[in-house]
N, C-alpha and C positions, 0 to 999 in steps of 0.2 A: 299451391306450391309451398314447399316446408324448408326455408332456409335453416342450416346450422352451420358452427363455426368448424374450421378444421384444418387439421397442423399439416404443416408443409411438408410434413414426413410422411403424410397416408398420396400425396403428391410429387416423388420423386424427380420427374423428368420438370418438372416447375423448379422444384427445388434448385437442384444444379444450377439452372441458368438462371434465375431470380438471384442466390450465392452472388453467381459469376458476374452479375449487372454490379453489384453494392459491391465486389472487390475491385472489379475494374474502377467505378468512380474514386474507391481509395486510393487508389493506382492515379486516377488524373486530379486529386485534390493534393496528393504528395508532390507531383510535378509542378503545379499551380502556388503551390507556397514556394519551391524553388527557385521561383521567378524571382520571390525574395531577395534570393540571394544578389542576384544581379541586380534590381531597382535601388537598394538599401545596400550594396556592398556587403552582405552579412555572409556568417558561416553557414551553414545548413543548420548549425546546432541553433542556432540565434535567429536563424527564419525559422524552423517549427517551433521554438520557443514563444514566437511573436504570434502565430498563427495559430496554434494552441487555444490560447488565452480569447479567439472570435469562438459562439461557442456554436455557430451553426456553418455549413458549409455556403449556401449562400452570402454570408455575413464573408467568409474568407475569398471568394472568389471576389465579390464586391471591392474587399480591399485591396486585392494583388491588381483587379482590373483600373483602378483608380491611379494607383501607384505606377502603372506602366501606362497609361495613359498621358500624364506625367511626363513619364523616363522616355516614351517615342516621340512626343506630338510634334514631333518637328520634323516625322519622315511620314507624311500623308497615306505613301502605300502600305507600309509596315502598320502605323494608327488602322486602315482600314481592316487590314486583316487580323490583326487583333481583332478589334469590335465584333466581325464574322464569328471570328473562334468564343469570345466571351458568349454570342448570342446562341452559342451551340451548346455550350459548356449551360448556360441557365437551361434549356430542354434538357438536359442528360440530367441535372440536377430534382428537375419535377419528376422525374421518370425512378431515377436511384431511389427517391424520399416513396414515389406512391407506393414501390415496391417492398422498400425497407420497415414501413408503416403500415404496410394496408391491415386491414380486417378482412383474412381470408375465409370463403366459406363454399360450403356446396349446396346443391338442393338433392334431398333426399330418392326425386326421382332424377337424378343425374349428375349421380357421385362420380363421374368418370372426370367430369371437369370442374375446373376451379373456379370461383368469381373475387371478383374484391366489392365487399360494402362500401356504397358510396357513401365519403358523410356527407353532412349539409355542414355550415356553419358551428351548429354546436354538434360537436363530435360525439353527443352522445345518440343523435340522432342517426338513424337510415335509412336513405332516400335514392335504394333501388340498388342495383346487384350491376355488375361487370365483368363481363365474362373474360377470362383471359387465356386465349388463344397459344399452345405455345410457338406456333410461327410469330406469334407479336414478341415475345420473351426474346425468340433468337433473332426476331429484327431489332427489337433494342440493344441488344449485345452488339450486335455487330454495328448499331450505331456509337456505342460507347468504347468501340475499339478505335475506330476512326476518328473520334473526337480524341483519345488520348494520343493516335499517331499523329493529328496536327497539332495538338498542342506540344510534344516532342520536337515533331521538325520545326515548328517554328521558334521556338528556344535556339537550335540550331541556329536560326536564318536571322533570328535576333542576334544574337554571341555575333555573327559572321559579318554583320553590319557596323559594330562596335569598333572605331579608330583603337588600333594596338597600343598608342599613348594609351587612352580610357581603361583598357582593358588592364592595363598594367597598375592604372591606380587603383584598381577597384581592390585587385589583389594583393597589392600591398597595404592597403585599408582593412581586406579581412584578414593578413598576416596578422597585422598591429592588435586589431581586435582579439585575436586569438592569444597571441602573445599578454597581451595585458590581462584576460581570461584567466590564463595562468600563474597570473603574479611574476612573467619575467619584467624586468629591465628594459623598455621598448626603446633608451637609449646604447646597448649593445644590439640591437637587431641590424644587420648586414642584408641590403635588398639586392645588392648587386654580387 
């Protein structure tokens, strides 16, 4: 068998949905640094600022999941379902990167399908072929829509747990923040 390399373009229907897996995790790493805002009171400009600067997506989930770990550990059920969504959110993570990374190729007797090189350890090595079905592609999508709709609702079900005292400081924290951002006077700001 004659393996070669080959662009995701002579692969269309891969294409798309392979696209659509790496947007969608964009879609649930942007919500995930949002959490941000709520654990650290921050703006949204001042959470992707902070989250920016982790320079791998693992590395950013790690911290937001730390930091809300933190920010709940004192509501057991809410902690638990967190750790669920983080241990979901790490799979979608290995799945996004194999796809966003891989080494794709075909075998010359059956250009119809696609594989990804396996590597070993050192990457310059390869150690066997992986065929990539596209019902697997459209079952990872549809696993990383689901992961980004729990991670939405529970944003939701977090915000909705938060005493309305809490919630009002946090916002007049990221007023302040914002305010001094801009070089106003944080003793002319009116919260009421």
């Amino acid at each position: 068998m004659a393996w070669v390399n080959t662009a995701l373009t002579e692969h269309p229907e891969h294409a798309i949905v392979i696209a659509n897996i790496i947007a969608a995790w964009n879609t649930i790493e942007d919500e995930v640094c949002s959490y941000l805002e709520l654990f650290f009171a921050l703006g949204m400009g001042d959470a992707r600022a902070i989250a920016s600067k982790i320079q791998s997506s693992k590395g950013r989930v790690d911290f937001v999941a730390e930091a809300g770990k933190n920010f709940i550990r004192h509501n057991s059920d809410l902690l638990a379902e967190f750790e669920d969504i983080l241990a979901v959110l790490q799979k979608r993570i290995k799945h996004r990167n194999l796809y966003a990374h891989a080494i794709y190729v075909t075998n010359l007797d059956d250009r119809e399908n696609i594989y990804i090189a396996n590597r070993t350890t050192n990457p310059f090595d390869i150690d066997g072929y992986t065929k990539i079905p596209l019902a697997d592609l459209h079952s990872h999508m549809r696993l990383m829509v689901d992961a980004k709709k729990r991670l939405f609702d529970f944003r939701r079900k977090l915000e909705n747990s938060i005493p309305q005292v809490l919630k009002t400081e946090i916002m007049r924290v990221q007023l302040l923040r914002f305010s001094l951002s801009n070089g106003e006077d944080i003793e002319n700001i009116a919260f009421d």
